[in-house]
Each structure stands twice: as structure tokens, then as C-alpha cells.
N, CA and C of each residue as an Amber inpcrd file, in Angstrom:
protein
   183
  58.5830000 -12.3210000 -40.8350000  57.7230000 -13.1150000 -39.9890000
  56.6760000 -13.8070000 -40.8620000  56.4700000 -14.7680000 -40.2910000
  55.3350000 -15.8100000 -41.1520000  54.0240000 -15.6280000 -40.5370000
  52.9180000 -14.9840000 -41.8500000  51.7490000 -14.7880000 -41.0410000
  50.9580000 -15.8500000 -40.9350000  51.5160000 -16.9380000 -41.5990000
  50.5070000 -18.4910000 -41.0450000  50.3700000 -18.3370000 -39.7770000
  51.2940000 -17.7930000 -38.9070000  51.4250000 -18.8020000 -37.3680000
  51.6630000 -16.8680000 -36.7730000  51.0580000 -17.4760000 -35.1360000
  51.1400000 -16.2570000 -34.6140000  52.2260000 -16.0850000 -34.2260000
  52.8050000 -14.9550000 -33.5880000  54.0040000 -14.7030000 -33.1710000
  54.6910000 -14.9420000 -32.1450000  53.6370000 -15.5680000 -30.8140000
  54.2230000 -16.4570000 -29.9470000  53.6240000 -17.8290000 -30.0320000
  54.1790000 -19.0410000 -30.6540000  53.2990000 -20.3400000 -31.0260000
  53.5610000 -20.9350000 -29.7970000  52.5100000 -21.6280000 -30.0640000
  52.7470000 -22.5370000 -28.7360000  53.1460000 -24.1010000 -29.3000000
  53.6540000 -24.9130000 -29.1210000  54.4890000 -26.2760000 -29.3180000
  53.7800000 -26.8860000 -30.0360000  52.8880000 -26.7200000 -30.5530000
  52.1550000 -27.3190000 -32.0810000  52.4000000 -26.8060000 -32.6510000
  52.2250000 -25.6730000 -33.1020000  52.2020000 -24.2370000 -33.7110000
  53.8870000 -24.8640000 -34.4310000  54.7180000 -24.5790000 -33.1460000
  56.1760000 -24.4880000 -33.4790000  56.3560000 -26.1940000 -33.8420000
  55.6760000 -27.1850000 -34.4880000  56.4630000 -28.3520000 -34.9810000
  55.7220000 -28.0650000 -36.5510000  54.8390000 -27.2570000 -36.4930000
  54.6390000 -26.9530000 -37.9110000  55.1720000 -25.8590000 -38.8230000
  55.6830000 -25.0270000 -37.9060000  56.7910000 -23.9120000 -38.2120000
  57.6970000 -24.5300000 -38.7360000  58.2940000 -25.6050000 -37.8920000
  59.9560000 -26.2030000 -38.3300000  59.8830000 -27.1630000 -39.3830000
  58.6740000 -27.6170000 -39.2600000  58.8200000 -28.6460000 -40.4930000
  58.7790000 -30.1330000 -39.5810000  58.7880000 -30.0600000 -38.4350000
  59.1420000 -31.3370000 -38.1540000  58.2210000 -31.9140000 -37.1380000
  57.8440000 -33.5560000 -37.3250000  56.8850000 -34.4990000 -36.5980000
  56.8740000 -34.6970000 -35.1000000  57.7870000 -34.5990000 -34.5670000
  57.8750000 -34.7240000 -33.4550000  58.1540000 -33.8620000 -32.0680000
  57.9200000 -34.0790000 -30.7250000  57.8060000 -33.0930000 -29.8600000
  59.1280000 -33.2570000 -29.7120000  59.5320000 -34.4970000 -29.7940000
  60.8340000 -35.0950000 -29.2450000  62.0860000 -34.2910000 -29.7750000
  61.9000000 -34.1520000 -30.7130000  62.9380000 -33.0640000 -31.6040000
  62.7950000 -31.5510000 -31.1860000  61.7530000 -31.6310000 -31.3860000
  61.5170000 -29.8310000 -30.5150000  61.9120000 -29.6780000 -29.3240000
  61.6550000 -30.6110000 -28.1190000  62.3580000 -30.5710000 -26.8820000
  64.2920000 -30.6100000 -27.2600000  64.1380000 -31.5540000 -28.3210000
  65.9230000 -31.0350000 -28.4250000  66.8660000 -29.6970000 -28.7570000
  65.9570000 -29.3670000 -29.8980000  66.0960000 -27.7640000 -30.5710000
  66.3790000 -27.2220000 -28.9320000  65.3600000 -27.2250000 -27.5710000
  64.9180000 -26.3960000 -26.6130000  66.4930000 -26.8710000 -25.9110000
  66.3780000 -27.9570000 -25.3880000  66.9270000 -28.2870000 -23.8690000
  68.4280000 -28.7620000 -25.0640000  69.2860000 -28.7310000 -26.0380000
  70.2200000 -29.4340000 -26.3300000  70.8870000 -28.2190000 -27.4790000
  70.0170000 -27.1870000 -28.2280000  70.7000000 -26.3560000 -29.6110000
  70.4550000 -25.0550000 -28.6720000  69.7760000 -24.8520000 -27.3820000
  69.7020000 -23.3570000 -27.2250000  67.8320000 -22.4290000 -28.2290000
  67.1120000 -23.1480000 -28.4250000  65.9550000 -22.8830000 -28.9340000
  65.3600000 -21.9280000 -27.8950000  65.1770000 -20.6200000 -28.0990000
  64.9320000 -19.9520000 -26.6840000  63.2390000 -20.2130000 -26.6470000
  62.9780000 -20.2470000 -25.3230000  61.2690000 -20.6140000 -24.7840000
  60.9320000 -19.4240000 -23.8410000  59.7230000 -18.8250000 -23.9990000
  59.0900000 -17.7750000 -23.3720000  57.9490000 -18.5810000 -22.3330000
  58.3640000 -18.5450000 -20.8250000  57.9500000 -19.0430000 -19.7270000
  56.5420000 -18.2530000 -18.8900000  55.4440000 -18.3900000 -18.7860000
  55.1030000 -17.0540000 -18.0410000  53.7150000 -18.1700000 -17.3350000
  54.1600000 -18.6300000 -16.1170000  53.7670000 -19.7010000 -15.1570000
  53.5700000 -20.4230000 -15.8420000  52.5830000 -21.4370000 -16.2600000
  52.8470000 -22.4450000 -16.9430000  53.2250000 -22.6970000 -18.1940000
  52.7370000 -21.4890000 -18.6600000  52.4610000 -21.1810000 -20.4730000
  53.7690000 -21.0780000 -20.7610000  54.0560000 -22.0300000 -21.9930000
  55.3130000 -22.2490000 -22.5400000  54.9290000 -21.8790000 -24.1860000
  56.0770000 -20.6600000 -24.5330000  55.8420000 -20.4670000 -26.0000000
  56.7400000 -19.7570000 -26.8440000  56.7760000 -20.1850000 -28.1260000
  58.2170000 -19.9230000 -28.7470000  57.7360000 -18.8600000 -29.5140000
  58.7200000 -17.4490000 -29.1210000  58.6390000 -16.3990000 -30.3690000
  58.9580000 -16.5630000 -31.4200000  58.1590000 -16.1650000 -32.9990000
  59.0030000 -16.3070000 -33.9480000  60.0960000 -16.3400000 -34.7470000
  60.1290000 -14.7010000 -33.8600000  61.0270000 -14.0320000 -34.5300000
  62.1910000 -14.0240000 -33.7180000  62.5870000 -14.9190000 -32.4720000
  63.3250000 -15.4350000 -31.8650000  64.0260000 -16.8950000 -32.4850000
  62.5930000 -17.6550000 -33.2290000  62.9960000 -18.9110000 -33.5410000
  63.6200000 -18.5660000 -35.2620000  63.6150000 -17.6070000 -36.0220000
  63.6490000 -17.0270000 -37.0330000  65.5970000 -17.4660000 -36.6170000
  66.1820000 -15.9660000 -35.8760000  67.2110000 -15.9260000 -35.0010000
  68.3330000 -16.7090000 -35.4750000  67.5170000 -17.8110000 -34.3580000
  67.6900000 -19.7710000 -33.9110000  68.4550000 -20.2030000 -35.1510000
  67.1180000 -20.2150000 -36.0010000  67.5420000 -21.0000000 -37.5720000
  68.5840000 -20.1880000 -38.2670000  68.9400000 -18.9210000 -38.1090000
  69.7790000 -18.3830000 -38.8330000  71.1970000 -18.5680000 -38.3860000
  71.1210000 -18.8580000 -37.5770000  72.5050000 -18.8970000 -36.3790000
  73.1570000 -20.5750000 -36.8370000  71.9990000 -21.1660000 -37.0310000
  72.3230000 -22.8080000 -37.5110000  72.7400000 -23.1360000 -38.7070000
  72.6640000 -21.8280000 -39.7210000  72.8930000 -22.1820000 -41.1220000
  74.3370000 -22.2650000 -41.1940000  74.4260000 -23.1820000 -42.2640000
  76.1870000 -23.1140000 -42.9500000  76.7210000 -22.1380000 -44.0950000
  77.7260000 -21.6830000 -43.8430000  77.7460000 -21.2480000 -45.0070000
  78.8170000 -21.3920000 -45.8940000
């Protein structure tokens, strides 16, 4: 786990985790690769060590 960032980020948090500029891409990771999102009434937020997972599942080998 990366102690820069807490362990449930919230959608800033997680475009600086991934490396990447945009929300637009992060909504894709979510709604298009399976990026799992932790819901709890409005509050939307990505576990790390869920998004850790994510990225490992995506690698080639």
C-alpha cells in the first residue's frame, strides 16, 4: 500500500494514484475496465488496495 494516499481516496486522490489527468479516464477505468467503487450514500471512493488488485489483473505478461 502507498502511504502517500489514504486507503480509501476519493477521485482526486485516485487520478494521482494512477498517474493520470483526467476524470474522464477514471470514469472509464470505473464504468468500462471494472475499477471497483465503494458507495456509502453519496460518498464515492476507491480502495487502494482494491485498485492495487485492478492494476494487477491489467498487466501483461
Amino acid at each position: 500500500m502507498n502511504k502517500d494516499y489514504p486507503r480509501f481516496m476519493n477521485f482526486k486522490q485516485a487520478l494521482k494514484f494512477f498517474n493520470i489527468g483526467s476524470y474522464n479516464t477514471l470514469y472509464q477505468f470505473i464504468d468500462d475496465e471494472g475499477l471497483p467503487v465503494i458507495k456509502i450514500g453519496n460518498v464515492k471512493r476507491i480502495d487502494q488496495e482494491a485498485a492495487m488488485e485492478w492494476l494487477e489483473s491489467k498487466t501483461i505478461k
